[in-house]
C-alpha positions as a Markdown table, in Angstrom:
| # | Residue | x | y | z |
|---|---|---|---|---|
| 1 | Unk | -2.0 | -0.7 | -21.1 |
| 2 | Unk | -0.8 | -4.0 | -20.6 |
| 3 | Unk | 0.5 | -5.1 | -17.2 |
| 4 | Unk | 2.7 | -8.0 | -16.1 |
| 5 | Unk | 2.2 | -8.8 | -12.2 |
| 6 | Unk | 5.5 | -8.6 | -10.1 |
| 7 | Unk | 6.2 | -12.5 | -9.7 |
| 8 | Unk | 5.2 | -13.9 | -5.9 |
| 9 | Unk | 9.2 | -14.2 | -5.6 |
| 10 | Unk | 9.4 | -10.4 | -5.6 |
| 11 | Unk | 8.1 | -10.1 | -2.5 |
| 12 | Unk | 10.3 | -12.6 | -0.6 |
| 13 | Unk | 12.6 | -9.7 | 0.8 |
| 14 | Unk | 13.0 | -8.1 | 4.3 |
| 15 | Unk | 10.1 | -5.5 | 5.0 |
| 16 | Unk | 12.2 | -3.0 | 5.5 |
| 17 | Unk | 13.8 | -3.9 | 1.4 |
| 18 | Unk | 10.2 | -4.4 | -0.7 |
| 19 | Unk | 8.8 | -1.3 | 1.1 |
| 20 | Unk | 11.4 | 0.3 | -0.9 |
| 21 | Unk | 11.0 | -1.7 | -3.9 |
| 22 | Unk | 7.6 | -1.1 | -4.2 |
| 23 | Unk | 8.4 | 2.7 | -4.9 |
| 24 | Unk | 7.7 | 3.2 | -8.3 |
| 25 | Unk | 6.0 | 0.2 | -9.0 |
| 26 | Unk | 2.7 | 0.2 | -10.8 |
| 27 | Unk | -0.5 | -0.5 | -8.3 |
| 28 | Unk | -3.5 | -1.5 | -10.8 |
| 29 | Unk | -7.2 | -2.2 | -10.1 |
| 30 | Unk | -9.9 | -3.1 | -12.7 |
| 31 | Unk | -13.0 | -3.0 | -12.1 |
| 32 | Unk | -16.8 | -2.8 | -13.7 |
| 33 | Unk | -15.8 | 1.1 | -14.9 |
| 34 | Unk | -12.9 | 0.1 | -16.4 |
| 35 | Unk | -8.9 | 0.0 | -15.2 |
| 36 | Unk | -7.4 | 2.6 | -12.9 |
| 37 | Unk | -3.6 | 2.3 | -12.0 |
| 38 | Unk | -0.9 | 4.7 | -10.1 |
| 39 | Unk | 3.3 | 4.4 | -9.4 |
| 40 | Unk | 3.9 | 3.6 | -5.8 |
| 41 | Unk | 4.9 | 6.8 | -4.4 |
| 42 | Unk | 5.1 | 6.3 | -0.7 |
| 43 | Unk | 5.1 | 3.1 | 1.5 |
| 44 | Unk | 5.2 | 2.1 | 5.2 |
| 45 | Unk | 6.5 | -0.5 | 6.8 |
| 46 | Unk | 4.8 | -2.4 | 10.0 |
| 47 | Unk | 6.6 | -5.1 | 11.6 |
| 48 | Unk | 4.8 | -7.5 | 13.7 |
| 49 | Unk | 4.7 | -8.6 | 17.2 |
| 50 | Unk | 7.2 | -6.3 | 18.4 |
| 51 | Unk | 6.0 | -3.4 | 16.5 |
| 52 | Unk | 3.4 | -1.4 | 19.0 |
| 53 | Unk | 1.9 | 0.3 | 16.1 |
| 54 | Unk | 1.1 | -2.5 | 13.8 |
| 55 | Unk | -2.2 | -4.1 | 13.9 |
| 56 | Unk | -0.2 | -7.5 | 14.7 |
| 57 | Unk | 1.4 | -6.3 | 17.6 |
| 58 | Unk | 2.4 | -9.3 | 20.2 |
| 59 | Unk | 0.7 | -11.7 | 17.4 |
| 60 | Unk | -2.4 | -10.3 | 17.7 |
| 61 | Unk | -4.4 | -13.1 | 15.4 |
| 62 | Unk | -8.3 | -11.7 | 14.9 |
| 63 | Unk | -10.5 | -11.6 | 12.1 |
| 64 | Unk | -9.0 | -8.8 | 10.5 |
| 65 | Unk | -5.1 | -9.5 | 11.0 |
| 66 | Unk | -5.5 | -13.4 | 10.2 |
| 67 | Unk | -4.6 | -12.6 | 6.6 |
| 68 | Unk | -1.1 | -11.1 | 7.9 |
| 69 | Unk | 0.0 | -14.5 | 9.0 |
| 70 | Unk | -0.4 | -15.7 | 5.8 |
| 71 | Unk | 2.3 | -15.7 | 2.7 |
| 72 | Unk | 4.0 | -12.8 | 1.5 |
| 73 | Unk | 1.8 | -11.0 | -1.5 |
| 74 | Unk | -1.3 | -10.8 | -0.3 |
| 75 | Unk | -3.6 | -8.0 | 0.2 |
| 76 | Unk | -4.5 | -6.6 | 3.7 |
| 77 | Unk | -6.9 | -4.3 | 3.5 |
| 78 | Unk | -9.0 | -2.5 | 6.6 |
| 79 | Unk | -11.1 | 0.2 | 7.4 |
| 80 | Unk | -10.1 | 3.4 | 9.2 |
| 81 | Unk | -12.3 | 6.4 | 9.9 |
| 82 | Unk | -14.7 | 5.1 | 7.3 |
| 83 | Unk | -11.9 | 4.6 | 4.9 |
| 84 | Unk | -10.5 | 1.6 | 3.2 |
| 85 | Unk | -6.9 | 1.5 | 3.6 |
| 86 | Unk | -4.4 | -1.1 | 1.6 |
| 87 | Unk | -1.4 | -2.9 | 2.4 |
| 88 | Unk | 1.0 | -5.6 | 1.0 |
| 89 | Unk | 1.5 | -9.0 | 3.4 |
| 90 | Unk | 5.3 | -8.5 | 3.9 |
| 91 | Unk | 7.0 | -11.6 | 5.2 |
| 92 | Unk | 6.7 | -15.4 | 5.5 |
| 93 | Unk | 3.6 | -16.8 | 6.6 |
| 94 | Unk | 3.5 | -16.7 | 10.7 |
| 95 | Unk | 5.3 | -13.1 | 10.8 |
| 96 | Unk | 2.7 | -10.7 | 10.6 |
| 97 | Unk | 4.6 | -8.1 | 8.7 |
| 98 | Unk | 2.6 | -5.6 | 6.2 |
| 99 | Unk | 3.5 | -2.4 | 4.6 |
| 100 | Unk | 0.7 | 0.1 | 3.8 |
| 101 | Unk | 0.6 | 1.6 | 0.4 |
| 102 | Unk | 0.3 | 5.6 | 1.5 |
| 103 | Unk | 0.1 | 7.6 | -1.8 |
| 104 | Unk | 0.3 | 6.5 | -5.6 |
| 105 | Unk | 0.7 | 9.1 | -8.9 |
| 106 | Unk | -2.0 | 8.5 | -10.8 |
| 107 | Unk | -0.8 | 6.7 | -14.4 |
| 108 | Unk | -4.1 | 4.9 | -15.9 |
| 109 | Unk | -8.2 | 5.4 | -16.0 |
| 110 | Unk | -7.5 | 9.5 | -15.0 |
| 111 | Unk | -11.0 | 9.9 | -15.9 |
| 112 | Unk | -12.7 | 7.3 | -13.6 |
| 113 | Unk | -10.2 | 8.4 | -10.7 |
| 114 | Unk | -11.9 | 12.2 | -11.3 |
| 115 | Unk | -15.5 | 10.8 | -11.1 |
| 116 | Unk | -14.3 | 9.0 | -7.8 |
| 117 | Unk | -12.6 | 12.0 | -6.8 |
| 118 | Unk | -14.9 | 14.3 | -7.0 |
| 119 | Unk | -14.0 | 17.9 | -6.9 |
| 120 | Unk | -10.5 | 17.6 | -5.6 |
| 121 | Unk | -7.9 | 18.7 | -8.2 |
| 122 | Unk | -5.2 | 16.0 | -9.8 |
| 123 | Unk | -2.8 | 16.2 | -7.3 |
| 124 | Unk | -5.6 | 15.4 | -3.9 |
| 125 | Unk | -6.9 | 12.3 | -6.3 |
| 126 | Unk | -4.4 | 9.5 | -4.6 |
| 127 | Unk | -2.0 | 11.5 | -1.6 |
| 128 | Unk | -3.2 | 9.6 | 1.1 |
| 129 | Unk | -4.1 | 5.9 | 1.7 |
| 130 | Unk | -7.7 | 6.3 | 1.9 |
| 131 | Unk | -7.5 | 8.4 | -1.3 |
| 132 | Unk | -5.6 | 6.2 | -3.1 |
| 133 | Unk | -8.3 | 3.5 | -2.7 |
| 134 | Unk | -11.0 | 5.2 | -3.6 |
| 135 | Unk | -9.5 | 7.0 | -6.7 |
| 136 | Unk | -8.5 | 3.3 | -8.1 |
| 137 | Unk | -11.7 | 1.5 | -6.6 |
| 138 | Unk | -9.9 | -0.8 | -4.4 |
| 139 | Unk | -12.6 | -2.3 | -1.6 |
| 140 | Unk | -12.5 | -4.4 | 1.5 |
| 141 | Unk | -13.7 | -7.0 | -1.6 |
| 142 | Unk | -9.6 | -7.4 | -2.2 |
| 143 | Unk | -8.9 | -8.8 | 1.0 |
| 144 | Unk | -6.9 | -11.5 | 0.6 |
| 145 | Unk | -6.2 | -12.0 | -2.7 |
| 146 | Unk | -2.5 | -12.2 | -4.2 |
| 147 | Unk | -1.2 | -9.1 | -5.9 |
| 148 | Unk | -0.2 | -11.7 | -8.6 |
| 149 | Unk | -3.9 | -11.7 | -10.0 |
| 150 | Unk | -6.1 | -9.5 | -10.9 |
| 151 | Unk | -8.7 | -7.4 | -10.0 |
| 152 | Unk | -5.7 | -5.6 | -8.2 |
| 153 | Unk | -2.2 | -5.9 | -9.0 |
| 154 | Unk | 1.4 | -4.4 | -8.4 |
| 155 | Unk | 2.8 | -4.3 | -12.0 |
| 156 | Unk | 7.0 | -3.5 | -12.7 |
| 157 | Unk | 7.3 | 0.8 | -13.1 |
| 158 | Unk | 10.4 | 2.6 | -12.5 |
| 159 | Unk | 13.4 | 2.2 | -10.6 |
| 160 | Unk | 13.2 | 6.0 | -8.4 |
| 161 | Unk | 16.1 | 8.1 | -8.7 |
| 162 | Unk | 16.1 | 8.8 | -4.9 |
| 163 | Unk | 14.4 | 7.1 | -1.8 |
| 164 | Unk | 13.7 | 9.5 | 1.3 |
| 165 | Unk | 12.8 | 7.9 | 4.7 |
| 166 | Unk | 11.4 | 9.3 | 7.9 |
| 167 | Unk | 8.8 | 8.4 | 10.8 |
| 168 | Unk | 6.0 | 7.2 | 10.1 |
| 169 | Unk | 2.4 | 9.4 | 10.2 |
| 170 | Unk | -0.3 | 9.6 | 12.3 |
| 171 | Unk | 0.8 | 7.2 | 14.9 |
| 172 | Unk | -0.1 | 8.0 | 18.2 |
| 173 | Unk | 0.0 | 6.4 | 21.5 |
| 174 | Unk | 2.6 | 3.7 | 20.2 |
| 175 | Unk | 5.7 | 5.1 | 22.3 |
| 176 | Unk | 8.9 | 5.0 | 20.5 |
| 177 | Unk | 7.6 | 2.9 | 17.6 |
| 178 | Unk | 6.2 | 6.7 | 16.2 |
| 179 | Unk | 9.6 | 7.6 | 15.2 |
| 180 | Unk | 10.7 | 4.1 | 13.6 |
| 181 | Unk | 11.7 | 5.7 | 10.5 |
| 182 | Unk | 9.8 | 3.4 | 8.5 |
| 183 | Unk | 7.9 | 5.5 | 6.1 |
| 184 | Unk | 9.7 | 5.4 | 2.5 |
| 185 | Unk | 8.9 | 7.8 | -0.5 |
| 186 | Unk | 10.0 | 9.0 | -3.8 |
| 187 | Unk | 12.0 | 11.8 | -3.3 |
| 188 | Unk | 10.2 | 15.2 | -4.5 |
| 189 | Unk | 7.1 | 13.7 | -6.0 |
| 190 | Unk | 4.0 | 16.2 | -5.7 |
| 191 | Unk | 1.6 | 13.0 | -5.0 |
| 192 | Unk | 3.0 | 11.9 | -1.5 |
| 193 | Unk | 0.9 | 12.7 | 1.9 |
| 194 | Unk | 0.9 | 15.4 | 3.6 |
């Protein structure tokens, strides 16, 4: 398949607006294997300083947040509990916004995301943000780049017919900013998290 990345302009919107238009999107990554890709089923949004449950939170610059001061388009991506997690740079460079890809339907390179998968039947491959970047091969390696060049990209999809919101997952200990309900997803798709 041939993908066009989503121009840098794209992502010049409120957080709150691209977490949205990322839904149905196409996330890609090639690698030495060969080219795995998935529609953006579910987002989350993180909004900086005043947000207690983003990494950013009261402009927290360190190592691993430095690149979510940086332009809009980027690729944050961290580890959690061993996994590798990835999220889009959301907002203009200084406002460490960032909205974490949660669950992808897998589209391209089924094959190589069932080696990766191991096991774990279709719908398990990419429902979950660590998932997702292991079924598609994305590494701590992306950190930084743009999503306007490969190895990883976010490609033009779908437009969904409906968007659902709610609070967010697994945030604990963050006070009211667990029920922000900044969690976005395609309404009845069988891939998002559980």
């Amino acid at each position: 398949m041939n993908y066009t990345p989503l121009p840098l302009s794209f992502y010049n919107q409120p957080t709150l607006e691209l977490s949205q238009s990322l839904l149905g999107c196409v996330l890609v990554k090639e690698t030495e294997e060969g080219t795995a890709s998935g529609y953006i089923v579910e987002t989350e949004a993180y909004l900086g300083p005043e947000d207690r449950a983003a990494h950013s939170f009261g402009n927290r610059r360190t190592k691993r947040t430095e690149i979510m001061f940086h332009e809009a388009g980027r690729v944050y991506t961290y580890v959690m509990h061993t996994h590798c997690l990835v999220n889009v740079v959301a907002a203009a460079p200084g406002v460490p916004n960032a909205i974490l890809i949660r669950a992808v339907e897998p589209l391209e390179g089924l094959g190589l995301m069932e080696q990766r998968r191991k096991g774990q039947p279709m719908k398990n491959w990419t429902s979950g943000p660590g998932k997702l970047t292991k079924a598609l091969g994305i590494t701590m390696e992306d950190y930084g780049s743009f999503y306007t060049e490969p190895p990883l990209i976010i490609a033009e999809g779908y437009t969904p017919d409906e968007i659902a919101c709610g609070k967010r997952i697994g945030i604990d200990n963050t006070g009211e900013a667990r029920d922000y309900p900044y969690r976005f997803w395609v309404k009845g798709s069988p891939y998002i998290s559980r």
